[in-house]
C-alpha positions in Angstrom: 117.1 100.3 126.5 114.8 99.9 123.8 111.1 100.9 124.5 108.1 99.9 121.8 105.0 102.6 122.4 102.0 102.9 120.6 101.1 106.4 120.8 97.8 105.7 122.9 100.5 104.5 125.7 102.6 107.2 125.6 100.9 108.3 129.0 102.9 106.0 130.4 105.8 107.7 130.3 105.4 110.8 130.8 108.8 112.2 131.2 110.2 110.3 128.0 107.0 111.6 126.2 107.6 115.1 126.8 111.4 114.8 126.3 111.1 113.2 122.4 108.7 115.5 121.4 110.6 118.6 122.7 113.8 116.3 121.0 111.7 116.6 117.7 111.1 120.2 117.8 114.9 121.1 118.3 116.1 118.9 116.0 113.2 119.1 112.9 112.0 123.4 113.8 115.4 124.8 115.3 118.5 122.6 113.3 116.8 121.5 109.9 115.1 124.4 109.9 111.6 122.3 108.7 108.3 123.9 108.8 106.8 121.9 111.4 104.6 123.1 114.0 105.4 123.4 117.8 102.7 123.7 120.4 103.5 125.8 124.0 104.9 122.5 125.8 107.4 123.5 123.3 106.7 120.0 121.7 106.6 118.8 117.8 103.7 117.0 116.6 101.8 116.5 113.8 98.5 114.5 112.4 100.1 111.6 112.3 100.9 111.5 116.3 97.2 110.9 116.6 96.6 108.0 114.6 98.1 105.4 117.1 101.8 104.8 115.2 104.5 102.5 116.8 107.4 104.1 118.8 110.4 102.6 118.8 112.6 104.7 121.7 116.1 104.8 122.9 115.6 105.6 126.7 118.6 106.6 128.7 119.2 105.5 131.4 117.6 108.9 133.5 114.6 107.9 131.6 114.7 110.5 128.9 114.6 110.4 125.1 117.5 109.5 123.2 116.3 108.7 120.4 113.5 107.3 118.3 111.3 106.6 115.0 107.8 106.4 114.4 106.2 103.6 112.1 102.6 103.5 110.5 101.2 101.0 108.0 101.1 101.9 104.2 97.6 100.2 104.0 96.3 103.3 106.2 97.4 107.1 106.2 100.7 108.2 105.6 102.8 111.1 105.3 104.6 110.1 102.1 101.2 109.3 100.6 99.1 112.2 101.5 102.1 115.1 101.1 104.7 113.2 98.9 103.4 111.2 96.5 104.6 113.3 93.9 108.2 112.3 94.8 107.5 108.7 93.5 105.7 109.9 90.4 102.2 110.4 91.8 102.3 106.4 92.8 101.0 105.7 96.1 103.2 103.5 98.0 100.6 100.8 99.6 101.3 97.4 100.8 101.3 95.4 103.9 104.3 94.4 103.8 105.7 98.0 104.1 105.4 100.2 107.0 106.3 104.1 106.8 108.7 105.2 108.9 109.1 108.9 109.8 110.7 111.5 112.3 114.1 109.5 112.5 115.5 111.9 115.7 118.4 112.1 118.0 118.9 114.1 121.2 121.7 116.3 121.2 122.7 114.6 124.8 122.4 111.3 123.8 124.7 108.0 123.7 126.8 106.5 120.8 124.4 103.7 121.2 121.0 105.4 120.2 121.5 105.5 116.7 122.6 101.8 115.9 119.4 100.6 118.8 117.0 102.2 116.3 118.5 100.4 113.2 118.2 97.4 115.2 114.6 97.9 116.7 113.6 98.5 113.1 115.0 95.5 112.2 113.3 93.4 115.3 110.1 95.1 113.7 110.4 93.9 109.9 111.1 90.4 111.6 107.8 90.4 113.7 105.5 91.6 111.5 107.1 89.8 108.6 107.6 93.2 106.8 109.9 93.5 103.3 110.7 97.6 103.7 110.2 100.6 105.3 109.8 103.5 103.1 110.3 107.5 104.5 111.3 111.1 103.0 114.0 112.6 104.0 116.4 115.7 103.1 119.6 115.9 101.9 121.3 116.6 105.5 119.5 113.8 107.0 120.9 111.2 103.8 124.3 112.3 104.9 123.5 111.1 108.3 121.9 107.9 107.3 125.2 107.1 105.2 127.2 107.3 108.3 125.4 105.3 110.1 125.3 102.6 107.4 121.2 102.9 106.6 121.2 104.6 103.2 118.1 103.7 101.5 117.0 102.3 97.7 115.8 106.2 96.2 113.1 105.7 95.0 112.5 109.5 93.4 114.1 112.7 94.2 112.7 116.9 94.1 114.7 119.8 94.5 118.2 120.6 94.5 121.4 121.2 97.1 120.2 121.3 100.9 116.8 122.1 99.7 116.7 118.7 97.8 114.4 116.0 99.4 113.9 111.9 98.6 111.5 108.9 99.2 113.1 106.1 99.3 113.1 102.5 100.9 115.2 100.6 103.6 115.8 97.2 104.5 117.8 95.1 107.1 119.3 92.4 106.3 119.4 89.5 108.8 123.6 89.7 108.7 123.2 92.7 109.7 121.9 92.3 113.0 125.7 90.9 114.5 127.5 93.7 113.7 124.6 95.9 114.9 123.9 94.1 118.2 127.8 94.8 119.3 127.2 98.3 118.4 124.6 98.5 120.8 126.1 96.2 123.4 123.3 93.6 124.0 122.6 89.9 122.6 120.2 88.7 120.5 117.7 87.8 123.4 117.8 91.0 124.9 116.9 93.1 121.9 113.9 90.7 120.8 112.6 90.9 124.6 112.7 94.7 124.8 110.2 94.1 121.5 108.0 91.4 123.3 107.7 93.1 126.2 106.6 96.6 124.7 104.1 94.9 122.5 102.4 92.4 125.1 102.0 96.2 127.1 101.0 97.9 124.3 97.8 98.7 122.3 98.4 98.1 118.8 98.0 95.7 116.3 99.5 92.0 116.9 102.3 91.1 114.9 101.5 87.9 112.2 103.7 85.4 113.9 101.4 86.0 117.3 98.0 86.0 115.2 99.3 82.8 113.2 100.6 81.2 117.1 97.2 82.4 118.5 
């Protein structure tokens, strides 16, 4: 299932805490090769771990990581603003109706299902809180991997060349898309927008603009 975690709940789940972050550092340290930083729990983190982001989480059914992306606001701190700015020309990329989304990881042990859930929890997310696109940096091996799974993204600027190349760019999902996607993943409509309702009436985040408007 889909699980939606601000990082202040994490604690919650211990187990599939420990197992994404450990996910991170084998894929991002030991198979990209990325200079990231890995603490003695043998874990990847960064800054932006500790400034509360969204989690959306492919849990398997042992209740490990499969998978997962984390999302932070443009109108706060972000990576692609604060290291990568010069990728777009210098131009911050600020709005509200566009979240970052970052560390895009899959475990190695993982389901056929993981990577489609995550396209379609970031699609339940731009519907909630009425977002336009998500915008991230990524490297050339990880475009390849988007275009297989269908999510290539709107360059927006590009640095570097051959497997040391890397790109911001911006994605969207398109409300066709979310058929095709839900039979990928093997759940209904219903299902995947109560995985998001329940995450966020537990969680400790911001409330999307359809519940502010309701409330």
């Amino acid at each position: 299932m889909l699980r939606y975690l601000y990082g202040h709940d994490l604690h919650r789940f211990p187990g599939l805490a420990l197992s994404m972050f450990r996910d991170r550092a084998a894929q991002f340290a030991v198979r990209l090769g990325w200079d990231v930083e890995v603490n003695a729990e043998g874990e990847e983190r960064d800054d932006y771990d500790a400034l509360n982001p969204l989690y959306v989480i492919w849990e398997r059914p042992d209740g490990r990581h499969g998978g997962s992306m984390r999302f932070l606001p443009t109108t706060g701190r972000t990576m692609v603003n604060e290291h990568f700015a010069h990728l777009n020309s210098g131009q911050p990329i600020t709005s509200p109706l566009i979240w970052e989304c970052t560390r895009f990881c899959l475990s190695p042990e993982t389901d056929r299902r993981a990577a489609p859930a995550l396209a379609l929890g970031a699609g339940e997310l731009m519907v909630t809180f009425r977002l336009e696109h998500f915008v991230g940096v990524f490297d050339a091996r990880m475009e390849r991997i988007y275009a297989r799974m269908g999510l290539e993204p709107d360059v927006l600027g590009r640095a570097g060349r051959g497997r040391e190349a890397i790109g911001v760019g911006l994605w969207s999902m398109r409300r066709e898309a979310f058929g095709p996607t839900l039979d990928r993943v093997g759940v209904s409509r219903a299902t995947s927008r109560g995985w998001l309702r329940y995450g966020l009436a537990q969680g400790t985040g911001p409330v999307p603009a359809e519940r502010a408007q309701a409330g």
